[in-house]
C-alpha positions as CSV (number, residue, x, y, z in Angstrom):
1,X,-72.8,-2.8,-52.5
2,X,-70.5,-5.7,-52.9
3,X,-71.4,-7.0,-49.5
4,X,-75.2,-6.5,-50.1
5,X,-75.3,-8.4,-53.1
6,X,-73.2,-11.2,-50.8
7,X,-75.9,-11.3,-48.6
8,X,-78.8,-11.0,-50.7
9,X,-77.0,-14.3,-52.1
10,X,-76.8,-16.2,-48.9
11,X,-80.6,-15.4,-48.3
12,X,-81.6,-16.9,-51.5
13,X,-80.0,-20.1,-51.1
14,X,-80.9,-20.0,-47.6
15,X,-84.7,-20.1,-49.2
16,X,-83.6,-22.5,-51.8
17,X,-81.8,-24.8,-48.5
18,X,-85.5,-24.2,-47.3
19,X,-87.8,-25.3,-50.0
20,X,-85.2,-27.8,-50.9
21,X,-86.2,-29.6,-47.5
22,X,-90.0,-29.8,-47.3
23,X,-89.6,-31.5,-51.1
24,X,-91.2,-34.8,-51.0
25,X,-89.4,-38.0,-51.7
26,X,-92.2,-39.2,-54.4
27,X,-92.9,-43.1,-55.0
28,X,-91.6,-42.3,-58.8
29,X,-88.7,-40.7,-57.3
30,X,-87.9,-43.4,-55.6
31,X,-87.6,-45.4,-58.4
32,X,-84.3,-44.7,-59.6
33,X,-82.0,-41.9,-58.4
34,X,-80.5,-41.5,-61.5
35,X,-77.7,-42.2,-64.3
36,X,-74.2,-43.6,-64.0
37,X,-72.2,-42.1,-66.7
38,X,-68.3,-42.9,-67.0
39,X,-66.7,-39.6,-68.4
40,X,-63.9,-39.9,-70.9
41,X,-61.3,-39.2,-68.0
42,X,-62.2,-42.1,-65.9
43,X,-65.0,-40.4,-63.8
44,X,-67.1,-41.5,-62.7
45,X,-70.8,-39.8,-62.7
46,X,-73.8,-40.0,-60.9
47,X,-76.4,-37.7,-62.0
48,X,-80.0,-36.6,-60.8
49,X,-82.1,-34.1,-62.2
50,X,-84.2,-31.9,-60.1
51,X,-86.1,-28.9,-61.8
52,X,-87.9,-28.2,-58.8
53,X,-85.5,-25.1,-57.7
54,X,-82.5,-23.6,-59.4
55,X,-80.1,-25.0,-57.2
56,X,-76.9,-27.6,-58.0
57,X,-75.2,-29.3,-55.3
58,X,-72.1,-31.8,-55.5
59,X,-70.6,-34.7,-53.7
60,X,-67.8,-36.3,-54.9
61,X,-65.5,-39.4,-53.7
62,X,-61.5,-39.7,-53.7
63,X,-59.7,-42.9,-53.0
64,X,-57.4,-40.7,-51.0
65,X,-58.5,-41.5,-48.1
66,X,-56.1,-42.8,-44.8
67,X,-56.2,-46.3,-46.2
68,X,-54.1,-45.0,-49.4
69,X,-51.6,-43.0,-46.8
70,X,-48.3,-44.9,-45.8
71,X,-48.5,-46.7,-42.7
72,X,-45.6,-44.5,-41.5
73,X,-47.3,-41.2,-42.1
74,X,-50.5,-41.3,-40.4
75,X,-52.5,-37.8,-40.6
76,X,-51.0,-37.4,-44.4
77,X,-54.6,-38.0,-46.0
78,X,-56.8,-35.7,-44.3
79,X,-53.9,-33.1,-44.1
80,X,-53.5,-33.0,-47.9
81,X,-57.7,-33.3,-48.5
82,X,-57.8,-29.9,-46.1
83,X,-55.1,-28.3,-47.9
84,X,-56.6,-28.0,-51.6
85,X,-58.9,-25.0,-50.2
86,X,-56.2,-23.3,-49.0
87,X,-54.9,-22.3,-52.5
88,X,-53.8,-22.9,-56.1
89,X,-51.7,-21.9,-58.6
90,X,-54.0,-18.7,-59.7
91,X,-56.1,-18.3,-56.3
92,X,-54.8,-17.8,-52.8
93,X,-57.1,-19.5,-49.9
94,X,-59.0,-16.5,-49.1
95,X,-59.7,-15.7,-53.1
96,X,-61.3,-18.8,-52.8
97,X,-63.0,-18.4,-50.2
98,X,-64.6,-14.7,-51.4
99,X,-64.9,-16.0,-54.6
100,X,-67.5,-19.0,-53.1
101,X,-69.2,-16.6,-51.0
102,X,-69.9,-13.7,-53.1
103,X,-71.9,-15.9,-55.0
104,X,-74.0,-17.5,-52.1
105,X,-72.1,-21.1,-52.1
106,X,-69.9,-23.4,-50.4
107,X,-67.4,-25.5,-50.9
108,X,-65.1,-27.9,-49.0
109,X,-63.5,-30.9,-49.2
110,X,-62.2,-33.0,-46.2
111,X,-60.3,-36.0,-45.7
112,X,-61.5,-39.5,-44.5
113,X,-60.7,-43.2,-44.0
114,X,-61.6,-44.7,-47.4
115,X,-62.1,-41.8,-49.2
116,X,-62.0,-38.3,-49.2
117,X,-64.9,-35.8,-49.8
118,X,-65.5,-32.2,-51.8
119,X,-68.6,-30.7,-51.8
120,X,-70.4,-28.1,-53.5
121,X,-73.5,-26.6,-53.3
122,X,-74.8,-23.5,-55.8
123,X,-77.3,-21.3,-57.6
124,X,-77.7,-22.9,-61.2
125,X,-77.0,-19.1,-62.3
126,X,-73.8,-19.7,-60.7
127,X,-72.7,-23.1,-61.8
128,X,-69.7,-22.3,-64.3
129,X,-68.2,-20.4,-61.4
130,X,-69.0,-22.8,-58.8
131,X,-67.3,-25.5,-60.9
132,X,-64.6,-23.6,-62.0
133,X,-63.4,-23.5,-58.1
134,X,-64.2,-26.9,-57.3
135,X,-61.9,-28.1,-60.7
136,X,-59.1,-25.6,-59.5
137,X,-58.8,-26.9,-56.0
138,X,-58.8,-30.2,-57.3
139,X,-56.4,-30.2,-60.3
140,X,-54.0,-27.2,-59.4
141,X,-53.3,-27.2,-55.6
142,X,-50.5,-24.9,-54.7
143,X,-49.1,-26.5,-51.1
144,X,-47.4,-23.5,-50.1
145,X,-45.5,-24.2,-47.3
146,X,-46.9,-21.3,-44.9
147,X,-49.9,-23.1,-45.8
148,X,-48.9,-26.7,-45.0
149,X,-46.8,-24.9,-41.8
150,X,-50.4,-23.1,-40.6
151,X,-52.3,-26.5,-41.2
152,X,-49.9,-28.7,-39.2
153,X,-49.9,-26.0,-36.3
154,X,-53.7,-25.9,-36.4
155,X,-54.1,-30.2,-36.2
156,X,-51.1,-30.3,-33.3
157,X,-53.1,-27.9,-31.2
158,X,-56.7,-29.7,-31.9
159,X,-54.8,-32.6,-30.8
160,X,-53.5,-31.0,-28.0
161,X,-57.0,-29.8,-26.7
162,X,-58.6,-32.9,-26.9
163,X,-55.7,-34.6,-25.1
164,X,-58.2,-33.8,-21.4
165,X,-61.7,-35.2,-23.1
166,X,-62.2,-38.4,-21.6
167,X,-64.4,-39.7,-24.1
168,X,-61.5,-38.9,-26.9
169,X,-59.3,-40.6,-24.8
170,X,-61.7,-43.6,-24.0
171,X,-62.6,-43.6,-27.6
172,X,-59.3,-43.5,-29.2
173,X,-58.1,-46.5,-26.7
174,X,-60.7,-48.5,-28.0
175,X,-60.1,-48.2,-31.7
176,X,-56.3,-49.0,-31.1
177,X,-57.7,-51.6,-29.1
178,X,-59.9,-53.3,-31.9
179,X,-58.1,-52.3,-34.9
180,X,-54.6,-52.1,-34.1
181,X,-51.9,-51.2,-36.5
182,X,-54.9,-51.3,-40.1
183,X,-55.4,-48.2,-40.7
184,X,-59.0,-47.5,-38.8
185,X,-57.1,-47.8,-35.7
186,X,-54.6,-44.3,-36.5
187,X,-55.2,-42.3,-33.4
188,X,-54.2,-38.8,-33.0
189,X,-51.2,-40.0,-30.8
190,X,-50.0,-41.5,-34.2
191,X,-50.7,-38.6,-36.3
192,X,-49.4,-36.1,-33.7
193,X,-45.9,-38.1,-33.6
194,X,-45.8,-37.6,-37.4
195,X,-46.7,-34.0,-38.2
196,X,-44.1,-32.4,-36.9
197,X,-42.0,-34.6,-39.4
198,X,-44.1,-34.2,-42.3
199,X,-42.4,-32.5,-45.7
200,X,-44.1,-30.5,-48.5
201,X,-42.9,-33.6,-50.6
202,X,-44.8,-36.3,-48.9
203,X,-48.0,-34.1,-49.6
204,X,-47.0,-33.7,-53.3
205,X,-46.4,-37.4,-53.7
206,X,-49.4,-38.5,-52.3
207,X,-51.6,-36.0,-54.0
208,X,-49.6,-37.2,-57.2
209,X,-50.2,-41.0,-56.3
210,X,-54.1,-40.8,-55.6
211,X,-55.7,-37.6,-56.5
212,X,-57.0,-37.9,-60.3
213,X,-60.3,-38.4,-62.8
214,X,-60.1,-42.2,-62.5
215,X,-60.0,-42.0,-58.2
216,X,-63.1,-39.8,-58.6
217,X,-67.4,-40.6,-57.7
218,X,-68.8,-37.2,-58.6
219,X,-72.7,-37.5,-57.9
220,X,-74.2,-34.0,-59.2
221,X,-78.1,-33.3,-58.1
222,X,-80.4,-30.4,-59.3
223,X,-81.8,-28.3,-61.8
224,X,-79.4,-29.4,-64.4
225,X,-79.5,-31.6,-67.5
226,X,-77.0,-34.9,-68.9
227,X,-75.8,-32.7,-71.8
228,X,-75.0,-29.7,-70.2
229,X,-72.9,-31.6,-66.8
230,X,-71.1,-34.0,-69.0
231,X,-69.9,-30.9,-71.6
232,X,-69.5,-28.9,-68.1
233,X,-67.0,-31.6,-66.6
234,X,-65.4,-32.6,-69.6
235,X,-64.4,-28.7,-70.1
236,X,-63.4,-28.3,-66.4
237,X,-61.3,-31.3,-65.8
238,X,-59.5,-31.3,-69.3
239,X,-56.3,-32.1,-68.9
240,X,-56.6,-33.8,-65.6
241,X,-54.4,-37.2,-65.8
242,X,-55.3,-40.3,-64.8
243,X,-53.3,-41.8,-61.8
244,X,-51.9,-45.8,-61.2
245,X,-51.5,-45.4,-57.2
246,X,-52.9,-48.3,-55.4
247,X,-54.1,-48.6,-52.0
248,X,-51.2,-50.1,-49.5
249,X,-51.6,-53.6,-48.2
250,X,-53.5,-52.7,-44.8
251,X,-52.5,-55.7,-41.8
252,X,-55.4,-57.2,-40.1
253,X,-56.8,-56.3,-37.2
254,X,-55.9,-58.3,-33.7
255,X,-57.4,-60.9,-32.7
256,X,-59.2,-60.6,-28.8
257,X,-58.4,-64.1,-27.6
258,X,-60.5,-63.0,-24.9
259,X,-62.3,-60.5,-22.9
260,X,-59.4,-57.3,-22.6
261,X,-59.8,-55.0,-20.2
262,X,-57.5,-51.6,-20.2
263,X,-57.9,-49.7,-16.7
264,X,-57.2,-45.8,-17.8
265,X,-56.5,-43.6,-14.3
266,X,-58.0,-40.3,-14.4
267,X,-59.6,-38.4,-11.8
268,X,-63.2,-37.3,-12.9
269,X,-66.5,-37.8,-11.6
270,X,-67.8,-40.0,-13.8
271,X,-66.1,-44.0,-15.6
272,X,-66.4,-44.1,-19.2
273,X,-66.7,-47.1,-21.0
274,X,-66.4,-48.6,-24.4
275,X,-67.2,-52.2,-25.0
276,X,-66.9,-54.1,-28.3
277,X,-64.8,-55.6,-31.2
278,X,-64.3,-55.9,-34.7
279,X,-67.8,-55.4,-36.6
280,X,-68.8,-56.0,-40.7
281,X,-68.0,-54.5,-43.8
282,X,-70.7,-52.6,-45.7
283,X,-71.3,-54.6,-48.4
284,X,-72.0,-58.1,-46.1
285,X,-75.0,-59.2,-46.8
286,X,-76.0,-59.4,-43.2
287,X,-76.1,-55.6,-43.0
288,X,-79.5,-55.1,-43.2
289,X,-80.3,-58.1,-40.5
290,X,-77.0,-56.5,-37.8
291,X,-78.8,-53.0,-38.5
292,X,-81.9,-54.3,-37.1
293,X,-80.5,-56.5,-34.5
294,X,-78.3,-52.9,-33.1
295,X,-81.6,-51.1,-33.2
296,X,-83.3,-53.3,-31.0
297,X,-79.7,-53.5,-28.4
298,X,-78.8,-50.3,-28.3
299,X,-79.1,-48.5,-31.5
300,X,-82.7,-47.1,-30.6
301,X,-82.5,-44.4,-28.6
302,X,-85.0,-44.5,-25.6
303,X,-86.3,-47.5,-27.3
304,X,-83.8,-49.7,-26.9
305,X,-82.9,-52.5,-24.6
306,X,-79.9,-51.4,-23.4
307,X,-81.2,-47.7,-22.6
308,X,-84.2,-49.4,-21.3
309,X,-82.6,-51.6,-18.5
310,X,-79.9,-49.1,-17.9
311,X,-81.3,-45.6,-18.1
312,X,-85.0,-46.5,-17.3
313,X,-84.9,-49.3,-15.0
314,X,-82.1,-48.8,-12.8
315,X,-81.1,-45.4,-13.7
316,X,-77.2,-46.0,-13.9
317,X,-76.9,-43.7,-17.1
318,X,-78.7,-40.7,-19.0
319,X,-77.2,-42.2,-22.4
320,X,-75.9,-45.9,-23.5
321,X,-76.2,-46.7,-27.1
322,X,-74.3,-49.2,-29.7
323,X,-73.0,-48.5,-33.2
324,X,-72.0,-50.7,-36.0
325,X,-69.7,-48.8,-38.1
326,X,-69.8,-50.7,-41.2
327,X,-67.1,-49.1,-43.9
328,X,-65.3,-50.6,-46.8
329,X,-63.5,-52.9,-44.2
330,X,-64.6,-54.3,-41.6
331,X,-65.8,-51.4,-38.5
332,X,-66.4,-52.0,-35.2
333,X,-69.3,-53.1,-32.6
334,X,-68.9,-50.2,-30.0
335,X,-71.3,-50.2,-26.8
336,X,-70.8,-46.6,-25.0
337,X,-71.8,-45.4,-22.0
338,X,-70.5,-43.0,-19.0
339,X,-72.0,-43.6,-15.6
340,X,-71.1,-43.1,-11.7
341,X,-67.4,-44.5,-10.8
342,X,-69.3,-46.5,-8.3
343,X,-71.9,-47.9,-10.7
344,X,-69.1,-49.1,-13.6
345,X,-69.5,-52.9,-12.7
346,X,-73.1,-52.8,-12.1
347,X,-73.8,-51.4,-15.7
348,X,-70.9,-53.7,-17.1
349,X,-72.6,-56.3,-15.6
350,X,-75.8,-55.2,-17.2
351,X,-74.7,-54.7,-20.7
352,X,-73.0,-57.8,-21.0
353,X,-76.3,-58.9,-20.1
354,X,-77.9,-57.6,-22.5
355,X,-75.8,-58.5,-25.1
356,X,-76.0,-62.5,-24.2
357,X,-79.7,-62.4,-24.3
358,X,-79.9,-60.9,-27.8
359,X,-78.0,-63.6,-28.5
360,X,-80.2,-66.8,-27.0
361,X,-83.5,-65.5,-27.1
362,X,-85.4,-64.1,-29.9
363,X,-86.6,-60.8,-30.5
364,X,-90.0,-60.0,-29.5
365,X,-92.5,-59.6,-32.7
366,X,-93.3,-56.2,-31.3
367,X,-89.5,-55.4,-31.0
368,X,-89.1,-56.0,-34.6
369,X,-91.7,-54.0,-36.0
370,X,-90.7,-51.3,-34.2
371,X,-87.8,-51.5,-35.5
372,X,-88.7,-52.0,-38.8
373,X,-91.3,-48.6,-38.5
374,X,-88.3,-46.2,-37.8
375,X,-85.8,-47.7,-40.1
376,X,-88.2,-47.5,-43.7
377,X,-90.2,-44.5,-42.2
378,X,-86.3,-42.2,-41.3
379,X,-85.6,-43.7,-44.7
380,X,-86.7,-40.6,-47.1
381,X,-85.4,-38.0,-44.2
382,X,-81.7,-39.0,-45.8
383,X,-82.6,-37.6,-48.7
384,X,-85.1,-34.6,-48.4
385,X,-82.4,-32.1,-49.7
386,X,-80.0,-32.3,-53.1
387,X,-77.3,-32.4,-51.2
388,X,-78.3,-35.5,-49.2
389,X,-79.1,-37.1,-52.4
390,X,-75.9,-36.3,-53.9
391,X,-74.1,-37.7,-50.9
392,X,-76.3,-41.1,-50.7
393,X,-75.2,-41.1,-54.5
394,X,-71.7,-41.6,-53.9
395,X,-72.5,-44.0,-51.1
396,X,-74.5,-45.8,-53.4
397,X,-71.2,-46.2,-56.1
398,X,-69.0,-46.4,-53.2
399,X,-70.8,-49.9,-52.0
400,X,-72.1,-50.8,-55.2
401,X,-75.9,-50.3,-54.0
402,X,-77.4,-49.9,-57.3
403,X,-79.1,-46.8,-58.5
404,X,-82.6,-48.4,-57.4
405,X,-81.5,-48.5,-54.1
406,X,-84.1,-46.2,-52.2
407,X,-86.9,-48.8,-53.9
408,X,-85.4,-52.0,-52.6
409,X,-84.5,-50.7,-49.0
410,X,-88.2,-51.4,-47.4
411,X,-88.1,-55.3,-48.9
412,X,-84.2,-55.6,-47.5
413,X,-85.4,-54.1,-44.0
414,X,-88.9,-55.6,-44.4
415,X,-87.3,-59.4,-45.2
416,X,-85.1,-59.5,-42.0
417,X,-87.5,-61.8,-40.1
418,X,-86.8,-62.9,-36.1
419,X,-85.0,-66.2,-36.8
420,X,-82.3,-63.7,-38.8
421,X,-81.9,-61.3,-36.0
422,X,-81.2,-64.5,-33.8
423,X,-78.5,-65.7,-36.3
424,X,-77.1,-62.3,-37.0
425,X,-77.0,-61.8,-33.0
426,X,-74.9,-64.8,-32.5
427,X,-72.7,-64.7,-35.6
428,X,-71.5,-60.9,-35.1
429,X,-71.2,-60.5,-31.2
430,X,-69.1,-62.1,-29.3
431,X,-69.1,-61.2,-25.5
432,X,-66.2,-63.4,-24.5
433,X,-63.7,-62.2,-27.1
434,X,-64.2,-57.9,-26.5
435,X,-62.7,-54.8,-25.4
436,X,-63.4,-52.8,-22.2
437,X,-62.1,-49.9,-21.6
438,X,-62.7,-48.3,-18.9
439,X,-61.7,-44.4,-17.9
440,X,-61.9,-43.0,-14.7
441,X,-61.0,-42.7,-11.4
442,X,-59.9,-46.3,-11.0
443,X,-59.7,-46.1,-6.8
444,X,-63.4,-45.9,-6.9
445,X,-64.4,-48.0,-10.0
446,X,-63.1,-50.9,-8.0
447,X,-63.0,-52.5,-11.7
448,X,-63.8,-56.7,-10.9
449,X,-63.3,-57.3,-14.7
């Protein structure tokens, strides 16, 4: 009976999931996503009513993220972020983990690099249980050391399996490359040096030093009111103290005096290559103008001009795209792209290219409305569920967005005129101060770069 009633759980959130999707993101909606409350702990709150269904889901936001680890102990954040599921003082992991599921829910938390993340999704019937959970893991973490042994054996052998992925190994050169010793650039070369040195005290300390009320976004969406969440959080997080750790001084990231090129040997069929350098913080104001301006390079998909000349027109690759990973520092520009060991200087060539020519001439009228099209009509596909709202909630704390920040995104997108995209172009790419690295079998890349 017990495992009936499980899975006549799961279907009904999997319904809930379902209608939860096909719910419009109205005009009034829009508006206003909802309150920021500061709870007497420190907390802060982000809440969102939504009667539609009976369904409450969470995101919340902990400045324990790699930036708060030592520089010395690289892996410590996301280690101790995946260890608070794994038990507490008055639940082992797999308690938890029945407990969640016998009631149709989920909940995790993982680590990141400026914060880390818990989630929660549940029945409103089932909210003073889902809560109850996501408060213990949070509060009363036990670290038992089969635990933290199980965890550290788990990460060395992930590690270990990705060690023959050339893109991981392509990928993690380049963010060495660009970041260097801040911690963006922590590779899993660093973190597996330090694991196997890692004492239940270190996780203590840091939990100790980051993990409380005053570190906390929680952003709470669904069929639940201001009276009854405040009381709710106030009740399940009494007693949690407030913590003073700060967040270590991070060092910059290098400087590329010029183009650097690292040659990786391996011997596969196909070179893969990452181009780029140090991008822009979140909260620049260019954001919206670079987001536009990577679209139109080599954010777009098929529609792109780098897929375009490469893919369509000379077919040296099925996939080449760029990324601007803006965070709470400053991310990286990445252009990626795998293609023939014989064709790696021809598409080099070509993206390089590319990248000068954004950078002199000015989009085309059509290429901008284009881009503008996708960007404000994707816009209410990032928050067609509660828990997509909840998460764009704590985004929205996180870079101090403002709660009207689904109303003003179609003006900030809609502004960003050709003469920006121009400016934007030459300001944040700089093709004769990047990375290339290149993987592959190096005999028949010939690299000339």
């Amino acid at each position: 009976m017990r495992n009936v009633h499980k899975i006549m759980k799961r279907c009904i959130l999997i319904g809930l999931m379902a209608a939860m999707v096909v719910t419009p993101l109205t005009a009034r909606s829009a508006e206003s996503l909802g309150k920021r409350i500061i709870l007497k702990n420190g907390m802060v709150l982000l809440l969102s009513e939504k009667h539609e269904i009976p369904m409450v889901s969470v995101s919340m936001a902990i400045k324990a993220g790699s930036v708060a680890e030592p520089v010395e102990k690289p892996g410590l954040a996301s280690l101790t972020a995946s260890l608070l599921t794994q038990g507490t003082a008055k639940r082992t992991a797999s308690q938890i983990s029945r407990e969640i599921d016998f009631v149709g829910g989920s909940l995790s938390v993982s680590g990141g690099a400026d914060y880390a993340s818990a989630g929660l999704r549940i029945l409103k019937k089932d909210i003073n249980i889902g809560f109850d959970l996501l408060s213990d893991v949070l509060m009363h973490p036990a670290f038992d050391q089969k635990e933290i042994d199980r965890k550290v054996k788990e990460t060395l052998a992930s590690i270990q399996q990705q060690k023959e992925e050339p893109s991981v190994i392509a990928g993690e050169a380049f963010t060495r490359a660009v970041f260097g010793q801040h911690p963006y650039g922590r590779t899993n070369e660093d973190v597996a040096a330090f694991l196997p040195n890692l004492l239940r005290q270190d996780i203590v300390e840091f939990y100790s030093r980051c993990y409380g009320p005053n570190n906390v976004i929680i952003a709470v969406v669904g069929d639940v009111n201001e009276k009854e969440v405040v009381s709710l959080l106030d009740e399940q997080f009494k007693g949690w103290k407030p913590v003073n750790g700060g967040i270590p001084a991070r060092q910059t990231p290098p400087a590329i005096g010029a183009v650097t090129v690292k040659k990786m040997d391996k011997n596969i069929t196909q070179a893969n290559i990452a181009i780029g350098h140090l991008g822009i913080t979140r909260e620049n104001p260019d954001y919206y103008s670079v987001m536009i301006m990577n679209y139109i390079l080599g954010g777009g998909g098929f529609s792109s001009r780098l897929m375009d000349n490469i893919r369509d027109n000379r077919g040296l690759a099925y996939d080449v795209h760029s990324t601007f990973s803006a965070q709470k520092d400053a991310g990286s520009f990445r252009i990626w792209m795998q293609t023939k060991s014989e064709s790696a200087n021809e598409s080099i060539d070509e993206i390089f290219k590319e990248v000068r020519r954004i950078r002199v001439e000015p989009v085309s009228e059509k290429e901008l409305a284009d881009a503008k099209a996708y960007l404000t009509g994707s816009f209410p596909l990032r928050m067609d569920t509660y828990a997509k709202i909840a998460g764009m909630l704590t985004a929205i704390e996180v870079y101090d967005l403002g709660l009207d920040y689904p109303r003003k995104y179609p003006a900030l997108i809609n502004a960003v005129t050709r003469e920006d995209i121009l400016r934007v172009a030459k300001k944040y790419l700089d093709p004769d101060h990047m990375v290339i690295i290149v993987l592959g079998n190096q005999e028949k890349i010939k690299l000339k770069y």
